[in-house]
N, C-alpha and C positions, 0 to 999 in steps of 0.2 A: 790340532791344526787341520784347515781343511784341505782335501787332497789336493795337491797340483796340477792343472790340466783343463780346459774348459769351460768344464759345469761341476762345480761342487753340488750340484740340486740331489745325486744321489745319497752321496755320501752323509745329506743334511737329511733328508727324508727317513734315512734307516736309522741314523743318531736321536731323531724324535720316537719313532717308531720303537724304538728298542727303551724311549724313555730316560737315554743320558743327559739329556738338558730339563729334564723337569726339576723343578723346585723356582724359588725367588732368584733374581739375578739385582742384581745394580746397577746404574750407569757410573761409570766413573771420568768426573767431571774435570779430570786432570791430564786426562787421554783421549776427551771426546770434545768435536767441536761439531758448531752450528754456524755456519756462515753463509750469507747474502747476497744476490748479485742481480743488479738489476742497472738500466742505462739509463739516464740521462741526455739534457744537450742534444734532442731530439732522437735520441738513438747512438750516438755517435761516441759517447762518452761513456764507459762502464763506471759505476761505484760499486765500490767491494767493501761489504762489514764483518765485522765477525760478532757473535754475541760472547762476550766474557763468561757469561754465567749461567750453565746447563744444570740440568738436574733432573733424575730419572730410575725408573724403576720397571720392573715386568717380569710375570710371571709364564711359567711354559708347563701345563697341565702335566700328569702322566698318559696322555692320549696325546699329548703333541701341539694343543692348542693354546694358543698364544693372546696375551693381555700385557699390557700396560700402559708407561705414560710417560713422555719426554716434555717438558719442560722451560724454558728461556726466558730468562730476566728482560724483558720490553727494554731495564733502560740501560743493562750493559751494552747496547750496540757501540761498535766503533769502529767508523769510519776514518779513520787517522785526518776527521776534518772538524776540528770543535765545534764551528756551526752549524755543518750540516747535524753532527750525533746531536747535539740540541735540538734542531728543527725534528729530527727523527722520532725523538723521545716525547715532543710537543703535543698538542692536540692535532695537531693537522696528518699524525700518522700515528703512531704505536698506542700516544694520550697514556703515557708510561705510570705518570702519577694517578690514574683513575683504573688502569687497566697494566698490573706490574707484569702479567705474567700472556706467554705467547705457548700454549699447550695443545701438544699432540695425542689427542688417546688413543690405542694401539687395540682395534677390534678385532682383528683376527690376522696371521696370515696361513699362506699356502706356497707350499713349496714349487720353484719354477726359475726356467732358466738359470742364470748360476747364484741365485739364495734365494729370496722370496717374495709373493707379493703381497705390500703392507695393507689394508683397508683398515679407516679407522677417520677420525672425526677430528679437527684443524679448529681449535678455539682461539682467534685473534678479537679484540677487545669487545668481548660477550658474544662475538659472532662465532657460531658454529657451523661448519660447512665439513659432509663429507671427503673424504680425502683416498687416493690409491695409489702406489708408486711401487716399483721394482728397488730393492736393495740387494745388493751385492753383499754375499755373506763369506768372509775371507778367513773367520779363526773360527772354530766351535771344537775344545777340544774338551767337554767337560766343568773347565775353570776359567771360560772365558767365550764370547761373542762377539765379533766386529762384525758392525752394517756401516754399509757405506750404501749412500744415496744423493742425488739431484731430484729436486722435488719441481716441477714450475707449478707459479701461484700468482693467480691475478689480487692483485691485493684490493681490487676496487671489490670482490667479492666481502670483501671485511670491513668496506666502511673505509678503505684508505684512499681517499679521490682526490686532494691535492692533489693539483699539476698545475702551475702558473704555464701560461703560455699552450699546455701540451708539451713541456718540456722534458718530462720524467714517465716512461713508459711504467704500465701497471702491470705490466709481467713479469715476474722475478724466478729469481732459482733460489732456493735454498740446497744448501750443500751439508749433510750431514754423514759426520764419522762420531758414529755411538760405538762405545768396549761397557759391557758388560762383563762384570764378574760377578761370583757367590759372594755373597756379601758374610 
């Protein structure tokens, strides 16, 4: 578990460095979510999704460098609104049936602030765009890894430009709590 206090960034830096986290890890899709948030209703109105269905994998060298790939079913979103999750899964955003899968590749991180910061590449339906965010790393005790993050993401960078009216802003948050364990 990570120590109490702050900044876990030491504690995490000397646990790579020393090579306790090297080897394959898993995402485990029972403990980890992916969830969405972005306004509508010119601003005024929040919608909140969650994606049902994660999935994920990474490795952590014996040098401490960091690889993999997280995941998300385009058409498990759910917005507790049947229409909208339809409209979501449609062409006019996710296009879930051409494009099932919403994947993050995990190119590198560096340790900072209290866990680390992720660079890595953001494939939404064939679009690929660079990606960087700080994740909060709260467990690494050997047999396990929590990151938690808020990602913001213009989705019109992916091809998602629906908006009748200007109604639905193209800046979202993604919210993600990954556990990793030894598989």
């Amino acid at each position: 578990m990570a120590p109490s206090g702050n900044s876990a960034a030491p504690a995490l830096d000397a646990a790579l460095r020393a090579g306790q986290l090297a080897g394959d890890w898993a995402l485990d899709p029972s403990r980890s979510q992916v969830r969405l948030r972005s306004k509508s209703m010119w601003g005024m109105v929040p919608v909140k999704g969650v994606f049902g269905r994660v999935s994920g994998s990474g490795t952590v060298s014996p040098a401490g460098e960091v690889s993999g790939t997280i995941t998300v079913a385009a058409a498990s979103i759910d917005t507790k609104n049947k229409k909208r999750d339809e409209h979501l899964r449609s062409a006019d955003f996710f296009d879930a049936e051409n494009h099932p899968s919403l994947t993050f590749s995990v190119d590198g991180s560096t340790v900072s602030g209290d866990g680390a910061r992720v660079t890595g590449t953001l494939t939404v339906r064939d679009r690929a765009r660079p990606l960087s965010f700080d994740a909060r790393v709260s467990a690494f005790d050997g047999a396990e890894v929590w990151l938690d993050a808020e990602v913001k993401v213009n989705r019109a960078d992916f091809g998602l430009t629906w908006n009748r009216l200007g109604m639905a802003s193209v800046d979202n948050v993604i919210t993600v709590h990954a556990v990793f364990s030894r598989p």
